[in-house]
C-alpha distance (Angstrom), angle and dihedral (degrees) to the residues before:
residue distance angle dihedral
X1 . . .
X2 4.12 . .
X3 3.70 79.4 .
X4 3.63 106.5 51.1
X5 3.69 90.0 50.0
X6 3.44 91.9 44.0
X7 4.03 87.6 65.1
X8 3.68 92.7 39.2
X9 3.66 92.1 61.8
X10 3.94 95.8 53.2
X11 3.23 85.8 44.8
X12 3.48 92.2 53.6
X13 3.58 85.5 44.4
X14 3.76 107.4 45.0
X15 4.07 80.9 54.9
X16 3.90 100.8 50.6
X17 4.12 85.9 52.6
X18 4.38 104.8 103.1
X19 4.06 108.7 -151.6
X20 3.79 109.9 -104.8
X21 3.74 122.9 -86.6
X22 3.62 126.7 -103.4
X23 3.26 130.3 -137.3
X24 3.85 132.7 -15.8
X25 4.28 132.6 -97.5
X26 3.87 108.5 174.7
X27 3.60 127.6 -146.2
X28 3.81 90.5 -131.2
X29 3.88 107.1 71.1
X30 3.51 110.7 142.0
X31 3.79 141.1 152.9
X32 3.78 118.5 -104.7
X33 4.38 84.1 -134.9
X34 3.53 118.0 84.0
X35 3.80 76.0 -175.3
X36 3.23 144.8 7.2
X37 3.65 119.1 -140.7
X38 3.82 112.7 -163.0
X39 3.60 125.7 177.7
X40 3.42 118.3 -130.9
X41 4.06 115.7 -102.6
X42 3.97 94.7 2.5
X43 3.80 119.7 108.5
X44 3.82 115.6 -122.4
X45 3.96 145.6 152.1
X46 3.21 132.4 -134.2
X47 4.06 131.7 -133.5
X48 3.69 115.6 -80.6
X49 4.09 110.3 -108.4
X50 3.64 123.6 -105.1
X51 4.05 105.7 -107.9
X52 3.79 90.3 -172.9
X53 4.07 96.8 -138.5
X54 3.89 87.9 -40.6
X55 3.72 112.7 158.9
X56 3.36 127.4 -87.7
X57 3.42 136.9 -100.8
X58 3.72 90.4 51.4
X59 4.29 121.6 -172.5
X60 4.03 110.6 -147.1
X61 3.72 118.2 -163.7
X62 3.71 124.6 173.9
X63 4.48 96.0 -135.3
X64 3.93 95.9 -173.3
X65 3.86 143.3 -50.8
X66 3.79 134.6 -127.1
X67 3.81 131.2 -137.9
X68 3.98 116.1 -127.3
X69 3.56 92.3 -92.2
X70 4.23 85.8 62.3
X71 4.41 88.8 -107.1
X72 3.27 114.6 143.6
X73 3.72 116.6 -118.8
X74 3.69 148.5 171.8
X75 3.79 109.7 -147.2
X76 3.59 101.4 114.1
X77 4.17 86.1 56.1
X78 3.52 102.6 53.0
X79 3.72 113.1 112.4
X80 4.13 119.6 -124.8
X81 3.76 120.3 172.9
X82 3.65 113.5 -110.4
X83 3.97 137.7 -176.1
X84 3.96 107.0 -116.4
X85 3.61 132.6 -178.6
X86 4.12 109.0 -132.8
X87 3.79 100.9 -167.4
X88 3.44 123.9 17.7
X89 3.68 120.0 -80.6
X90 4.10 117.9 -102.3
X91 3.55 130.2 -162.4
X92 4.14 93.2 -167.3
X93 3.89 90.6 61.6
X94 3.69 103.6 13.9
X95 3.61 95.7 70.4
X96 3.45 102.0 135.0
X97 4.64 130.7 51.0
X98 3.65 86.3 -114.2
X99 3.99 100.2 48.7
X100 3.97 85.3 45.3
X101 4.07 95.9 48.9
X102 4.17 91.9 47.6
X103 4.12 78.6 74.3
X104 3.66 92.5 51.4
X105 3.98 126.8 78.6
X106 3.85 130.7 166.1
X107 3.88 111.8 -127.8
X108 3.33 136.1 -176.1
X109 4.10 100.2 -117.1
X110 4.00 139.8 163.7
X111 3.65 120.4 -118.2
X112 3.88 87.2 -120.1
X113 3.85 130.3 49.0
X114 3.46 139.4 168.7
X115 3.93 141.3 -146.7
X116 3.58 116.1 -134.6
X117 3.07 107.4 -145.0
X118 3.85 110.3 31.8
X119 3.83 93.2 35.2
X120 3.57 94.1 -129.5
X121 3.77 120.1 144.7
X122 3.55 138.9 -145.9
X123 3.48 144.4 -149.3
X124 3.85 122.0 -158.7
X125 3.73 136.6 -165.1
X126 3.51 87.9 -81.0
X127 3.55 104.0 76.8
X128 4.00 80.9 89.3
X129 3.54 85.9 82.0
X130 4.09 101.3 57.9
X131 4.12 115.8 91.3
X132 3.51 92.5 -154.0
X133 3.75 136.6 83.5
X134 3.70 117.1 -164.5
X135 4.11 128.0 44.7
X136 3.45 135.5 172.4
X137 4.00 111.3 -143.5
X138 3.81 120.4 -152.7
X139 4.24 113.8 -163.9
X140 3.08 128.4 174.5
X141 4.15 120.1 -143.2
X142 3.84 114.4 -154.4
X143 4.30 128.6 -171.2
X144 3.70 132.3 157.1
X145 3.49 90.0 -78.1
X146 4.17 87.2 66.8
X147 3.56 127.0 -107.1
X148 3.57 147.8 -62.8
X149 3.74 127.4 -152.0
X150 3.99 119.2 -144.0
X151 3.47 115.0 -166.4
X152 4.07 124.1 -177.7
X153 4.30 78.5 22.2
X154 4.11 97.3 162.0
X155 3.53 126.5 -17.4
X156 3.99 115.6 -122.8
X157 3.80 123.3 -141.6
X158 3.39 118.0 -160.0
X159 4.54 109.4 -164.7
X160 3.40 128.2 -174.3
X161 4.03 119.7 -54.6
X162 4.72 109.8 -101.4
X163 4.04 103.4 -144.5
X164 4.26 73.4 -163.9
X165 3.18 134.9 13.3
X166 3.88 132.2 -157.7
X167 3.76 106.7 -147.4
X168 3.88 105.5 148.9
X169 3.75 123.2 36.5
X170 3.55 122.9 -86.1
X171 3.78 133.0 -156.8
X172 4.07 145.2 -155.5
X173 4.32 108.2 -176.0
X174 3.50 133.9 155.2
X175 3.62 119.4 -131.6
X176 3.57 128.8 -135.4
X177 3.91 114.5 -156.1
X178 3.79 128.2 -146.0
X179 3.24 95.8 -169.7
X180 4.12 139.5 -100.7
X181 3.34 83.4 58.8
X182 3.84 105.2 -49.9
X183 4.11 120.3 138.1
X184 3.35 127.1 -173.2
X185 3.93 117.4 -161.7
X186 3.57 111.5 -106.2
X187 3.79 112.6 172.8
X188 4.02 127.6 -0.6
X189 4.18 123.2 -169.8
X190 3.37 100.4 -159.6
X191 4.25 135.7 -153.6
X192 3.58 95.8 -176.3
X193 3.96 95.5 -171.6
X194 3.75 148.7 -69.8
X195 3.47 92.0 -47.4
X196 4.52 94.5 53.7
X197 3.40 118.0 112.4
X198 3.41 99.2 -133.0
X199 4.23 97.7 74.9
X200 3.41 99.6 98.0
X201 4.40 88.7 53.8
X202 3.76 79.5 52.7
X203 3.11 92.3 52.2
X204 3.98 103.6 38.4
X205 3.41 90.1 37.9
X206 3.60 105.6 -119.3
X207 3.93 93.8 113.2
X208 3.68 114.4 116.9
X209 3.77 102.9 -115.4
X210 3.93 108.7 -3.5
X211 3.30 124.1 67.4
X212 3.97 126.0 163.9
X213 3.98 125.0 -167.7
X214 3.71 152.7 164.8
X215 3.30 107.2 -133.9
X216 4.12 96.7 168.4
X217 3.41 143.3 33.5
X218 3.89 94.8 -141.3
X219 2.46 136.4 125.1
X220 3.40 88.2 46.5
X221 4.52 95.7 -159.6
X222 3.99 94.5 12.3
X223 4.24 130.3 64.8
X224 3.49 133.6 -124.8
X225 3.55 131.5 -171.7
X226 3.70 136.1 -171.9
X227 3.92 117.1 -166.3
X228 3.37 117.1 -159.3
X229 3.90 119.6 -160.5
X230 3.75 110.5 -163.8
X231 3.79 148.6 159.5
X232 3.82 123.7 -101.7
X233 3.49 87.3 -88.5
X234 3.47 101.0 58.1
X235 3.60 97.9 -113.1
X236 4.29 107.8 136.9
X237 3.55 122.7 -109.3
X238 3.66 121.5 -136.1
X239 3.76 103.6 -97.7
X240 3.33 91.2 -138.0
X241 3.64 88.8 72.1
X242 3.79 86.8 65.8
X243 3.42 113.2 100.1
X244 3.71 134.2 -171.8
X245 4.18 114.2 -112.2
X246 3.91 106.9 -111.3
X247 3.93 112.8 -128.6
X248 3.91 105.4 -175.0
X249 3.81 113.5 -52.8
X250 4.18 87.7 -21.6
X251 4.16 130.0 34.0
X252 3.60 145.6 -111.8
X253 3.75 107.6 -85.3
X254 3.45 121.3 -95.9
X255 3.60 144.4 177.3
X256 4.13 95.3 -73.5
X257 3.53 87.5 64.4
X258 4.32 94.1 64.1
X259 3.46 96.8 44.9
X260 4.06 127.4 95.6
X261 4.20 84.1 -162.6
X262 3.49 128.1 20.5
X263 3.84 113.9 -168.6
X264 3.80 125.5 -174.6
X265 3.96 129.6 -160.3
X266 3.78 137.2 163.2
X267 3.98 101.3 -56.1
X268 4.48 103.4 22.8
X269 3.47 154.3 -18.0
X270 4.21 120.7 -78.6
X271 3.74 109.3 -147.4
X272 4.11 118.7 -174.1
X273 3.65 136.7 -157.6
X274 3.72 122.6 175.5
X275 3.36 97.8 -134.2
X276 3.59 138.0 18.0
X277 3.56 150.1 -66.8
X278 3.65 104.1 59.5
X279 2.71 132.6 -137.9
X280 3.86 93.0 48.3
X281 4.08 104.4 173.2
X282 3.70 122.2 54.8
X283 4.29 101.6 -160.7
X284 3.89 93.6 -168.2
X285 3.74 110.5 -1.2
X286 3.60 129.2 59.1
X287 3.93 130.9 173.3
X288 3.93 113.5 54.1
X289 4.43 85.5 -32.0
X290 3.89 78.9 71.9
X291 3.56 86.9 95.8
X292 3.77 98.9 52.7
X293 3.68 110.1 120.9
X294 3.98 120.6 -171.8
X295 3.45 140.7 -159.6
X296 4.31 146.9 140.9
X297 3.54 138.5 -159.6
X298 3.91 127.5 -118.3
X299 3.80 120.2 -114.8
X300 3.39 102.8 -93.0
X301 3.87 104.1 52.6
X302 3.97 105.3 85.3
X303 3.99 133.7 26.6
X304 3.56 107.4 -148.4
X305 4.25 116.3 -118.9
X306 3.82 100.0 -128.3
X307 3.59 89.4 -171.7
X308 3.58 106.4 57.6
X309 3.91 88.8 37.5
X310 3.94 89.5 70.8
X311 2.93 101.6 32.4
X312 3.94 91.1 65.8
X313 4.26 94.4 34.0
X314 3.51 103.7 17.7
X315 3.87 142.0 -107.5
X316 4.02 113.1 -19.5
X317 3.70 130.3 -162.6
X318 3.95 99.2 -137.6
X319 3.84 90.5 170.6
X320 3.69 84.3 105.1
X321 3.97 96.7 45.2
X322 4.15 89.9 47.3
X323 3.26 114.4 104.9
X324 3.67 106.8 -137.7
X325 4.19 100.8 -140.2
X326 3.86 92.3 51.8
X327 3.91 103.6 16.8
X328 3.77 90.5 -135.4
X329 3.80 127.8 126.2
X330 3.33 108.0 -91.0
X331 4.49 101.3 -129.5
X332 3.58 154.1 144.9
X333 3.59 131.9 -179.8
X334 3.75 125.9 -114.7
X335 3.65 118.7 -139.7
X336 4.22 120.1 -164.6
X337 3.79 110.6 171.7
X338 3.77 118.1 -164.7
X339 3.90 105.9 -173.7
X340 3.71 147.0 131.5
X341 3.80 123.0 -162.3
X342 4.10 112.7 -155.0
X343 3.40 100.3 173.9
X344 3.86 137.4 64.4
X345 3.86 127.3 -124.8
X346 4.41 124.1 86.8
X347 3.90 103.6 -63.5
X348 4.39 119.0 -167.2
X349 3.81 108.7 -149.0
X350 3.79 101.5 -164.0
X351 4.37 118.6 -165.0
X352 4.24 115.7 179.2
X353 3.84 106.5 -159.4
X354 4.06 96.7 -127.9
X355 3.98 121.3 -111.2
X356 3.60 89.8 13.7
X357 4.04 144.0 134.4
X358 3.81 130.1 -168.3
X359 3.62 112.5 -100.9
X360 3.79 113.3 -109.5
């Protein structure tokens, strides 16, 4: 009898045992965004969420998104065709309009997509298409443990579409040369970045020395841009006075190097892109100094006004900028742009070289 129920309790036992879970989903995935902010018509990602030791391989779907007033809606999943670049753009093989356009297509795409496996999102050019401003997005994350449905997940804030951006700082200086090939910085107009004051000038062209513009609607999918080098009173310099800035045996990039033509008349040099943003190619930079664009001017471009210069900053003893065979400053300007062009149309970026006078 001790025996029988003996073997009836592992029995009993052996039966009330469950097979050991697999795998783990927490309770605590989030996104690392309270918000996303997304500018209108500018491709960007978002951070990847926080799966809090969840199990991996995990499937992200996006399964709907709300309006502020909690309606559903499907704005951010309509389809609108769009011009997008599938590899990146290069200037050492892409060296003609046609080569450049062969990496191009136009696609019917959502404003919003999602990567599957990372969870990641991403907004494309065609958010410029959507009327409203705020969503809530609901996904839904799935493993072999099961899945877990996340409604109100991050909030999405669409703002107001930049036809340029200024995301790294950009300069306009006058340099003052020693001699043997010494400068000394003698003036610098600064933009400092998105965040400087003096944009909107830029933009409205009341800033001293910058001044950025769209001057064209075509071409209506490609870029243009004319930059103008001139002297502080606005009077063009001969682009071929515009020189790139050596780095070693090569340069900083520049401009030249994200254009598929460059064109030159009287006043500056045309660059074109079929397609925007430009610049596209970064030669030594990458991150937001992508957009950092350098050049100088030779010797003989500018004389330097003495006059105005102190009476902005000041007596200056030039004796040891004068050159001693022509008893003119020795100078050049030095010319860092720092912007990004969204949109498509013929733009004319304009830079005058402080204290300075063409060259007769």
């Amino acid at each position: 009898m001790k025996k029988i129920s003996s073997l009836l309790l592992m029995i009993l036992a052996i039966g009330s045992c469950s097979p050991p879970e697999v795998g783990y989903l927490s309770n605590d995935i989030h996104a690392v965004q309270d918000t996303i902010f997304v500018p209108r018509g500018a491709f960007i990602t978002s951070a990847v969420p926080a799966s809090e030791g969840t199990t991996y391989p995990i499937h992200w779907e996006i399964t709907g998104a709300t309006d502020t007033q909690g309606n559903p809606t499907d704005e951010l999943f309509q389809e609108h065709a769009i011009l997008t670049w599938t590899s990146a753009f290069n200037p050492e093989t892409d060296t003609t309009l046609a080569l450049a356009e062969e990496k191009l297509e136009l696609n019917e795409e959502p404003p919003i997509l999602i990567n599957s496996v990372s969870g990641e999102m991403a907004f494309t050019q065609a958010t410029k298409f959507v009327e409203n401003d705020i969503f809530h997005l609901n996904v839904r994350a799935t493993n072999m443990r099961g899945s877990k449905q996340l409604d109100d997940f991050v909030v999405v804030k669409l703002e107001e579409f930049q036809p340029v951006e200024f995301p790294v700082e950009m300069r306009s200086a006058i340099q003052f040369g020693r001699g043997a090939g010494i400068f000394d910085m003698g003036y610098i107009s600064r933009i400092t970045g998105p965040n400087d004051n003096g944009i909107s000038s830029v933009l409205y062209g009341t800033h001293p020395y910058i001044t950025i513009k769209k001057v064209s609607e075509e071409p209506a999918l490609g870029v243009k841009v004319k930059m103008i080098i001139a002297d502080s009173h606005g009077t063009p310099l001969d682009p071929e006075k515009v020189i790139f800035y050596p780095r070693g045996a090569s340069y900083e990039q520049n401009f030249h190097d994200n254009s598929t033509e460059t064109v030159t008349d009287e006043t500056g040099t045309i660059f074109s892109l079929p397609a925007p943003p430009f610049p596209q190619f970064g030669r030594t930079y990458s991150g937001i100094n992508t957009y950092l664009m350098y050049y100088l001017t030779t010797g003989d471009a500018f004389t330097v006004d003495k006059e105005a210069f102190e009476a902005d900053n000041g007596p200056m003893d030039w004796s040891i900028y004068t050159d001693p065979e022509t008893e003119e400053i020795r100078n050049r300007a030095y010319i860092r742009w720092g912007i990004k062009i969204n949109d498509s149309g013929t733009w004319e970026i304009k830079m005058k070289i402080p204290y300075t006078t063409i060259k007769e």
